[in-house]
N, CA, C and O atoms as a DFTB+ gen file, in Angstrom:
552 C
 N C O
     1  1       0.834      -1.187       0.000
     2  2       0.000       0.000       0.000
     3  2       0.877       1.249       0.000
     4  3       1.979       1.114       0.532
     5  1       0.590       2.361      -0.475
     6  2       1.642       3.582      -1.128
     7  2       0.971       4.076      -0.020
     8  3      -0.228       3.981       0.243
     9  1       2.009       4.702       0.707
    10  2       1.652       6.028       1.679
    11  2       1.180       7.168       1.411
    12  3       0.587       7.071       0.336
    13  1       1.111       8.443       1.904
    14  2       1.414       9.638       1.304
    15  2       2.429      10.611       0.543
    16  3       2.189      11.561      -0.201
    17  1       3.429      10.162       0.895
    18  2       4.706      10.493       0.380
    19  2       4.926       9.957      -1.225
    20  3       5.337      10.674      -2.138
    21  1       4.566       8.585      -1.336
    22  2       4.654       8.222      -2.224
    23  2       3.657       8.498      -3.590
    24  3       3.931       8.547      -4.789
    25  1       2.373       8.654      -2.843
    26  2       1.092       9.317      -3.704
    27  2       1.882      11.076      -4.065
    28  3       1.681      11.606      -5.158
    29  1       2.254      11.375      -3.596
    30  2       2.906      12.948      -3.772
    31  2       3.581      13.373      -4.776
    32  3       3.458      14.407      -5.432
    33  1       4.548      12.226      -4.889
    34  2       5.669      11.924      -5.631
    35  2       4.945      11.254      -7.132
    36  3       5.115      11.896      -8.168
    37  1       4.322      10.241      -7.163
    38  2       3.359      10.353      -7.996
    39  2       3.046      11.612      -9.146
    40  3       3.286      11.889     -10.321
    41  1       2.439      12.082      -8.114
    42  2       1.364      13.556      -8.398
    43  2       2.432      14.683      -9.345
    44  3       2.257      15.467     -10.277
    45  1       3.060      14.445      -8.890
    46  2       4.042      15.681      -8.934
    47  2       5.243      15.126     -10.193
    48  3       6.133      15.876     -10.591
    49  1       5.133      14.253     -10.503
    50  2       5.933      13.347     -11.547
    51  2       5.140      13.730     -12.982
    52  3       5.695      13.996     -14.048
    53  1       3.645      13.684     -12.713
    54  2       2.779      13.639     -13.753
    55  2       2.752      15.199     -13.853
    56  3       2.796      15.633     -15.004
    57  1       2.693      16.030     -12.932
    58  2       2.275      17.457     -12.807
    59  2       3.012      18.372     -11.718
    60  3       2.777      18.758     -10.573
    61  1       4.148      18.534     -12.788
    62  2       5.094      19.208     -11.696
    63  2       4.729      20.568     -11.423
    64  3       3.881      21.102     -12.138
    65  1       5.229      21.153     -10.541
    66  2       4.837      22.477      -9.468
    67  2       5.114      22.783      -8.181
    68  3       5.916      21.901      -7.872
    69  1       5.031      23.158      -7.668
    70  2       5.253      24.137      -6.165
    71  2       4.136      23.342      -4.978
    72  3       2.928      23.491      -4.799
    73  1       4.694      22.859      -4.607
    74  2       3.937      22.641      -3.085
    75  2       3.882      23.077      -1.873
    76  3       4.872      23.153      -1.145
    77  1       2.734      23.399      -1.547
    78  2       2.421      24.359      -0.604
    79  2       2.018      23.450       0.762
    80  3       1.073      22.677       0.609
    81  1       2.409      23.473       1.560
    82  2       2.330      22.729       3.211
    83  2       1.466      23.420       4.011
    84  3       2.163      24.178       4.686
    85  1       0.609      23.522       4.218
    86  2      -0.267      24.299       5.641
    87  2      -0.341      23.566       6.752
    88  3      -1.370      22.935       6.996
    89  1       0.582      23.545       7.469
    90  2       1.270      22.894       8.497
    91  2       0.095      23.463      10.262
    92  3       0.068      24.545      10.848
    93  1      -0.747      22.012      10.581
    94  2      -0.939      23.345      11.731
    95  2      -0.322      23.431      12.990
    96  3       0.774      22.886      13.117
    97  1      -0.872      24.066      14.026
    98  2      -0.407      24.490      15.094
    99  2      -0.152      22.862      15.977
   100  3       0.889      22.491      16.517
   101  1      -1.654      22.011      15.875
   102  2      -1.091      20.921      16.538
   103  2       0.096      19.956      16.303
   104  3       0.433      19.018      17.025
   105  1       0.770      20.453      14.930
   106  2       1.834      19.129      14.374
   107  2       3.213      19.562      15.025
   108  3       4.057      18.788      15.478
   109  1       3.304      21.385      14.973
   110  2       4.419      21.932      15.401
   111  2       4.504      22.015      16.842
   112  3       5.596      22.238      17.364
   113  1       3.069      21.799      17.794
   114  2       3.344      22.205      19.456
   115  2       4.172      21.764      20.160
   116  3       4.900      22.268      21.016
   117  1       3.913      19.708      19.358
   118  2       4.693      18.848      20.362
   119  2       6.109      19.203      19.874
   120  3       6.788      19.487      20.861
   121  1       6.612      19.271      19.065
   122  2       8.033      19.545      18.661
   123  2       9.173      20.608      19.947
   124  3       8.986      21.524      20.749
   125  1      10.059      19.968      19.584
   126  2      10.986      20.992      20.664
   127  2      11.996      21.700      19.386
   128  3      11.998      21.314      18.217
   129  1      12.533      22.425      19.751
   130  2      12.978      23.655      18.921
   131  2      13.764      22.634      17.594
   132  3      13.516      22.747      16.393
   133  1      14.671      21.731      18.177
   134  2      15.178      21.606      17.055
   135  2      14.728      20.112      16.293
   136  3      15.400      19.513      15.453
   137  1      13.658      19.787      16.736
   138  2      12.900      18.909      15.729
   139  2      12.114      19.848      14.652
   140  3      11.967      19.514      13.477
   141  1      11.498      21.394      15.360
   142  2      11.264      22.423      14.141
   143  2      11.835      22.928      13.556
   144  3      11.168      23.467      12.673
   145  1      12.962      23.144      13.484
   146  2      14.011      23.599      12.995
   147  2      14.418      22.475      11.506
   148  3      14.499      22.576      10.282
   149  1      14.539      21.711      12.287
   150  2      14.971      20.063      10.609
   151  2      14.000      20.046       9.945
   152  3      14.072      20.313       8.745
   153  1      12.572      19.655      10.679
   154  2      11.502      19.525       9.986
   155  2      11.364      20.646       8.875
   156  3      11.348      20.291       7.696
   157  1      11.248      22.191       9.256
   158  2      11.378      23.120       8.447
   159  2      12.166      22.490       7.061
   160  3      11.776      21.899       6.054
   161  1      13.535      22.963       7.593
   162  2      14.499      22.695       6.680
   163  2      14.398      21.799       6.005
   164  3      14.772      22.190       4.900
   165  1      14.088      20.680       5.939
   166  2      13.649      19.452       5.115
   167  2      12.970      19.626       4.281
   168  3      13.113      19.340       3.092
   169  1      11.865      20.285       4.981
   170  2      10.789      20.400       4.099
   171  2      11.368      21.728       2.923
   172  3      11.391      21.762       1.693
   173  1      11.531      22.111       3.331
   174  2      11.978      23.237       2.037
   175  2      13.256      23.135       1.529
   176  3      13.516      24.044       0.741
   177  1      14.093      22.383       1.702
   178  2      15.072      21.455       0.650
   179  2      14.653      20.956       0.066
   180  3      14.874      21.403      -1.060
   181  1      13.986      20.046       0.044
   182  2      12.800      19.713      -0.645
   183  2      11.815      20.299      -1.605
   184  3      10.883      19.677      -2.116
   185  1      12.164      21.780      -1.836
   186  2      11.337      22.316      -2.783
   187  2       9.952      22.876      -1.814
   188  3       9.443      23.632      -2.642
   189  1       9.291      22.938      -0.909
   190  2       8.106      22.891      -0.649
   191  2       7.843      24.025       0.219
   192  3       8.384      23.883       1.316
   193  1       7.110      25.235       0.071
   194  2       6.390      26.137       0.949
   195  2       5.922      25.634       1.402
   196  3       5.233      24.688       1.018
   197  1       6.224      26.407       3.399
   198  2       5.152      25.993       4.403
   199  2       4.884      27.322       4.541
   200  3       5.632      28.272       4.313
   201  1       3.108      27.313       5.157
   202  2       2.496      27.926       6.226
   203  2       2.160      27.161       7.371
   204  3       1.497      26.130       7.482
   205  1       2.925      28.080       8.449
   206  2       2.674      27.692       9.489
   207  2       1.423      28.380      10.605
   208  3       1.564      29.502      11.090
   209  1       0.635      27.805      10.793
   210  2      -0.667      28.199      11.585
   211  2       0.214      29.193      12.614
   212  3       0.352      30.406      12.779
   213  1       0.682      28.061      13.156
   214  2       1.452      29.308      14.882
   215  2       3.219      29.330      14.311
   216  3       3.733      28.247      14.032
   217  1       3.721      30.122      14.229
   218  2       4.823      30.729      13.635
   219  2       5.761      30.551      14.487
   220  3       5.490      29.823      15.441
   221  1       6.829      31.019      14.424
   222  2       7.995      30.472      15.495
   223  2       8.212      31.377      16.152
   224  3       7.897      32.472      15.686
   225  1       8.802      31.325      17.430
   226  2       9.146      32.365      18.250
   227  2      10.776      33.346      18.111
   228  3      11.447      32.984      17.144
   229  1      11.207      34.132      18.698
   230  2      12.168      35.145      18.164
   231  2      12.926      34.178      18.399
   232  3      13.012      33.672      17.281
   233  1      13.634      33.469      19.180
   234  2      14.380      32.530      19.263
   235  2      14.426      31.508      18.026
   236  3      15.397      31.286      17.303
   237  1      13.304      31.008      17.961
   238  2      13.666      29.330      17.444
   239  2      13.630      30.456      15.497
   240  3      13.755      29.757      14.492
   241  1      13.473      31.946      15.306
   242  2      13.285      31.903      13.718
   243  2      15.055      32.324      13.760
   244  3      15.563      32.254      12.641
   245  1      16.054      32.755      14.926
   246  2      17.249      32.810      14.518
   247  2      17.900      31.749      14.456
   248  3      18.832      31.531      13.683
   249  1      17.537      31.146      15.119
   250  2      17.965      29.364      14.966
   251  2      17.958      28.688      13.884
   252  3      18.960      28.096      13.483
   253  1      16.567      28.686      13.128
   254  2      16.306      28.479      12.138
   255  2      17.229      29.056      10.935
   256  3      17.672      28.340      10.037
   257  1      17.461      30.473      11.042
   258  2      18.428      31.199      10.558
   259  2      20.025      31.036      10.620
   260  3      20.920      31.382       9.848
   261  1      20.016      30.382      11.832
   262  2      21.908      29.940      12.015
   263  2      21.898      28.287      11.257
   264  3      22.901      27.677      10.887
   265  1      21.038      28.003      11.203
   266  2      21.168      26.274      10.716
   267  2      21.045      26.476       9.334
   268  3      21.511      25.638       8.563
   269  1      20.196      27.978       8.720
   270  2      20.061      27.848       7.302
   271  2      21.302      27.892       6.717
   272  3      21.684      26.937       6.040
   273  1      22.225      29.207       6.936
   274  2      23.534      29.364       7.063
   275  2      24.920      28.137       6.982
   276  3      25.892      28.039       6.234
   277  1      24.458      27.385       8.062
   278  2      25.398      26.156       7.763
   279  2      25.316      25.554       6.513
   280  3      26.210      25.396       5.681
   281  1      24.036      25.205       6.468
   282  2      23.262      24.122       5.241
   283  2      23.640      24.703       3.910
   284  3      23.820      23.891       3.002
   285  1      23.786      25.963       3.652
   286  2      23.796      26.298       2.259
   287  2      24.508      25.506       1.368
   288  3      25.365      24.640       1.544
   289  1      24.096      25.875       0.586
   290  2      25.400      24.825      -1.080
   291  2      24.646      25.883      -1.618
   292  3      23.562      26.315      -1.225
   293  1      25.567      26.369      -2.866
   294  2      25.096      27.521      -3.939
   295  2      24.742      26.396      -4.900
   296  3      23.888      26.815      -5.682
   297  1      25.191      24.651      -5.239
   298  2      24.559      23.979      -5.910
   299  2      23.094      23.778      -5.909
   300  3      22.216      23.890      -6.765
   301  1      23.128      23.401      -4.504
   302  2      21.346      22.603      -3.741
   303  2      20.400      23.459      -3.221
   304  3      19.192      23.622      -3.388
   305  1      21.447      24.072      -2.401
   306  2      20.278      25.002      -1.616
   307  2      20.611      26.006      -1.348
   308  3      21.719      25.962      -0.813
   309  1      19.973      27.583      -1.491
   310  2      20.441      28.696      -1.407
   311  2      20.028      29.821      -0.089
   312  3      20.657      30.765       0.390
   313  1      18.822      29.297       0.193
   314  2      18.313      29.078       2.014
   315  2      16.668      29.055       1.724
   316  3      15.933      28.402       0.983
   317  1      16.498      30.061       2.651
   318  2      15.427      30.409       2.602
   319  2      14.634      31.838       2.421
   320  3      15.296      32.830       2.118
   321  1      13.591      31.912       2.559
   322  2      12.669      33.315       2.283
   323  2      11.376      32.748       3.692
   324  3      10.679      31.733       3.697
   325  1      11.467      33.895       4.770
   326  2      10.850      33.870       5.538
   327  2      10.045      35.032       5.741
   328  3      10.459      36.112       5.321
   329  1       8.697      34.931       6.465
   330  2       7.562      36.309       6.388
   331  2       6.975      35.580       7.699
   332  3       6.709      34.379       7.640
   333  1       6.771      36.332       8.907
   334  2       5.935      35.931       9.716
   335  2       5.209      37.083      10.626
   336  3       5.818      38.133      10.836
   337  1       4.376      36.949      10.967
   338  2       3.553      38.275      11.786
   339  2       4.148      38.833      12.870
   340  3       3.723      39.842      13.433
   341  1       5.387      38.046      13.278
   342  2       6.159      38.061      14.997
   343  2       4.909      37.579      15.583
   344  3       4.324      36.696      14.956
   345  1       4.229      38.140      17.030
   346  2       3.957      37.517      17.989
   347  2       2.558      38.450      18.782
   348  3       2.400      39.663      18.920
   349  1       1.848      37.478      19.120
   350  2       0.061      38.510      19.013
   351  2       0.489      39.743      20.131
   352  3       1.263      39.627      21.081
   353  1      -0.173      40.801      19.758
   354  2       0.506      41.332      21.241
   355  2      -0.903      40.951      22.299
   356  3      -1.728      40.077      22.033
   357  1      -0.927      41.733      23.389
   358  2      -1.832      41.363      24.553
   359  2      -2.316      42.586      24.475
   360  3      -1.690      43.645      24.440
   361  1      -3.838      42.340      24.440
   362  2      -4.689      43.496      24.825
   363  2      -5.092      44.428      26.316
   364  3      -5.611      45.523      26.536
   365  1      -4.472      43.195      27.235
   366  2      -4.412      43.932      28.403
   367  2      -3.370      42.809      29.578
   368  3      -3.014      41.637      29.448
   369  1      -3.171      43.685      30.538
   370  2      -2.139      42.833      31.539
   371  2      -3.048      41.768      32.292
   372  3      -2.477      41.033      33.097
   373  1      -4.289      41.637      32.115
   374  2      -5.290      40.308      32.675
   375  2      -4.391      39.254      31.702
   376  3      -3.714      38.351      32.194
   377  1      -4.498      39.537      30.054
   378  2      -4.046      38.575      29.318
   379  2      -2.854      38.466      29.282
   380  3      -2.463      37.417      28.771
   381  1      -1.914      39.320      29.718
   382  2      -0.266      38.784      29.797
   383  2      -0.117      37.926      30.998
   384  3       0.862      37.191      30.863
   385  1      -0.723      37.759      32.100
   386  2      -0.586      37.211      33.238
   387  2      -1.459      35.865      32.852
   388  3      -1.344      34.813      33.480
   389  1      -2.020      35.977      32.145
   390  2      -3.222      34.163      31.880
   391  2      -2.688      33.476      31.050
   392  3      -2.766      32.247      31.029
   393  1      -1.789      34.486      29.882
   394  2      -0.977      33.763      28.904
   395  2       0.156      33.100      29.218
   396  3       0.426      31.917      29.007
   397  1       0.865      34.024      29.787
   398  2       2.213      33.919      29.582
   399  2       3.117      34.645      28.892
   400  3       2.993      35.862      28.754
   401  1       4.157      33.928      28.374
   402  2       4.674      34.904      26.964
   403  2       3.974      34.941      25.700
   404  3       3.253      33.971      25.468
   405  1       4.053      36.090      24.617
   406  2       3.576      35.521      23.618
   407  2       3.519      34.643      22.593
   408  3       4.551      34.020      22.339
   409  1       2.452      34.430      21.881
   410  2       2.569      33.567      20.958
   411  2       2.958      33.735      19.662
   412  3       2.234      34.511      19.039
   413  1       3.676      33.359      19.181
   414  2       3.792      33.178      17.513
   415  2       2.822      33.343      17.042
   416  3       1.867      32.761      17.557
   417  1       2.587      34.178      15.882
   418  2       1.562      33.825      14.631
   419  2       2.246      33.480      13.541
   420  3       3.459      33.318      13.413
   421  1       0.712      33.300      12.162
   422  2       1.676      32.987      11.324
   423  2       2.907      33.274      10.876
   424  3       3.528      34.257      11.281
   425  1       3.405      32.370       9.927
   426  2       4.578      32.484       8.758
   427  2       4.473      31.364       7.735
   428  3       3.880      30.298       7.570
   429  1       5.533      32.315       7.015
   430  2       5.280      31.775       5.732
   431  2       6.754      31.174       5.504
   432  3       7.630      31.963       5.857
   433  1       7.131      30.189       5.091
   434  2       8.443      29.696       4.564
   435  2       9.241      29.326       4.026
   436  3       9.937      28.747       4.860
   437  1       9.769      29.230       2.907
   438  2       9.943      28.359       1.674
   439  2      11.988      28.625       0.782
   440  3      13.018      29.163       1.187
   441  1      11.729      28.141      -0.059
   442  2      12.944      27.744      -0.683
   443  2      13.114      29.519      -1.365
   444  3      12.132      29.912      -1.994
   445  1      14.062      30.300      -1.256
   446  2      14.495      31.099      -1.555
   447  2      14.589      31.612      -2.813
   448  3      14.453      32.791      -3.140
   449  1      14.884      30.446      -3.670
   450  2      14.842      30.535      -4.952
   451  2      12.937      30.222      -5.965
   452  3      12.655      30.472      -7.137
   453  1      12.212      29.724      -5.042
   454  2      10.724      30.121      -4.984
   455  2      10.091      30.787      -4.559
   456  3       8.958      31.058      -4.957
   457  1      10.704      31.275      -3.543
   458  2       9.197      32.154      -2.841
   459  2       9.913      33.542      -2.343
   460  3      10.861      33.708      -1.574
   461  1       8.891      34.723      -3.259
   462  2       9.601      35.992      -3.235
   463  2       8.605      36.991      -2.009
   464  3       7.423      36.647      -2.028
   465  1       8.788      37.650      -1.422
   466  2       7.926      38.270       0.008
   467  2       7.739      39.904      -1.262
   468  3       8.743      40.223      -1.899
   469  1       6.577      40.634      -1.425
   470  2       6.280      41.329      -2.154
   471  2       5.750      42.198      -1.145
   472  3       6.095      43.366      -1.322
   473  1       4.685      41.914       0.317
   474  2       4.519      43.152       0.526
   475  2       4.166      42.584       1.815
   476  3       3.791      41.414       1.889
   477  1       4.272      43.425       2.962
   478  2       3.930      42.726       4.367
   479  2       2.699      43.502       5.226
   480  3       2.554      44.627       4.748
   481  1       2.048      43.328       6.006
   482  2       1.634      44.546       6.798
   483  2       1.692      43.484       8.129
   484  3       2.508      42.616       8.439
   485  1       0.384      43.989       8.795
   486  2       0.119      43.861       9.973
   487  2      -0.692      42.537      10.149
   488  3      -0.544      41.699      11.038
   489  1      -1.807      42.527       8.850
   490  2      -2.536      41.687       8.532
   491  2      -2.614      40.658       7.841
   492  3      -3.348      39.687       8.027
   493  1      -1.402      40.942       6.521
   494  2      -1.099      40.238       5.287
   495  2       0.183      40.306       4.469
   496  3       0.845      41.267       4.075
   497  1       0.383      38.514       4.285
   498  2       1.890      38.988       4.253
   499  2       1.394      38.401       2.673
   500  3       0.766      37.345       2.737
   501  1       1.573      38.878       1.487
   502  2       1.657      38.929       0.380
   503  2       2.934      38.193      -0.449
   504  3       4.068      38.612      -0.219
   505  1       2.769      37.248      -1.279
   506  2       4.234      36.445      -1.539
   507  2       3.858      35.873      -3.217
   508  3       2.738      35.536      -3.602
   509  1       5.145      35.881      -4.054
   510  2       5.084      35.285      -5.273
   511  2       6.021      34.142      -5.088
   512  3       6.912      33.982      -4.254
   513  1       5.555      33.290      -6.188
   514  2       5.903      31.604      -6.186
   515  2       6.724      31.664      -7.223
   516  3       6.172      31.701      -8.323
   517  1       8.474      31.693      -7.182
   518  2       8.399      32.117      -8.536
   519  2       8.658      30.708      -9.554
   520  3       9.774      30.399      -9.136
   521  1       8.427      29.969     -10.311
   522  2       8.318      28.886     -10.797
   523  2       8.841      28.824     -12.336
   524  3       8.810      29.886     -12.958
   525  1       9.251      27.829     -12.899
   526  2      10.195      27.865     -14.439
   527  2       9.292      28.459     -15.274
   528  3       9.715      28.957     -16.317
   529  1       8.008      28.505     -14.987
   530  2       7.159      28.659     -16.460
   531  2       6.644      30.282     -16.104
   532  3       6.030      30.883     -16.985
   533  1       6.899      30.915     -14.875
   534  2       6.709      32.657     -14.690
   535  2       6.335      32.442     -13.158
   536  3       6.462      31.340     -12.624
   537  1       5.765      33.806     -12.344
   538  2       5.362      33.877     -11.128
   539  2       3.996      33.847     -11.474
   540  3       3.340      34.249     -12.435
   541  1       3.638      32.987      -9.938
   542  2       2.141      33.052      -9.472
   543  2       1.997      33.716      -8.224
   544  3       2.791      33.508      -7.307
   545  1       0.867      34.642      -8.107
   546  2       0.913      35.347      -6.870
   547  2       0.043      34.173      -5.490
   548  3      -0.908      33.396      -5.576
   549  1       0.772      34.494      -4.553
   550  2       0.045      33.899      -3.261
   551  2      -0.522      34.444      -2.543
   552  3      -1.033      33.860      -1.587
């Protein structure tokens, strides 16, 4: 029986393109920093944009950033292209004291040589895919 991985590979043999990951919050919680950190990276060596539901914290996105650094090859891999909201703020000190620290929101993540960041705000982070046959907007 073919897994998922293998149905993918499939897919993508017949109809090549850009894959997009919408990764959610429950897959990344249990993880400790540097199982998110590989996982990331894997995944976008691999060719593949993620969105991540809950985004990484200031810590684990320089981390992410010192491991991209090692990894490079100007052959394979050239890093990455990252966009994320930073971290919700708190509407009042009831909710900094019930929370805790803050949380991550989204981000966006992907192979450098695909995924171009075009415009950011507060609300929306705007991104092109850029792909052999032209860009598609995201």
């Amino acid at each position: 029986m073919k897994d998922d991985n293998d149905l993918l590979k499939e897919l993508q043999q017949k109809a090549p393109g850009v894959t997009i990951n919408l990764v959610s919050a429950d897959r990344m919680g249990p993880m400790t920093e540097t199982e998110k950190i590989r996982f990331i990276l894997d995944e976008v060596e691999d060719g593949r944009i993620l969105v991540l539901e809950r985004g990484l914290t200031p810590m684990e996105e320089a981390r992410l950033i010192q491991a991209t650094m090692a990894e490079i090859d100007t052959d394979t891999f050239i890093g990455i292209e990252m966009q994320s909201y930073g971290t919700e703020p708190y509407r009042n000190v009831f909710q900094k004291l019930i929370l805790g620290a803050p949380r991550p929101r989204m981000a966006v993540i992907g192979p450098a040589n695909l995924l171009q960041t075009v415009r950011k705000d507060s609300n929306q982070i705007q991104a092109q895919i850029l792909t052999k046959e032209g860009i598609a907007v995201a």
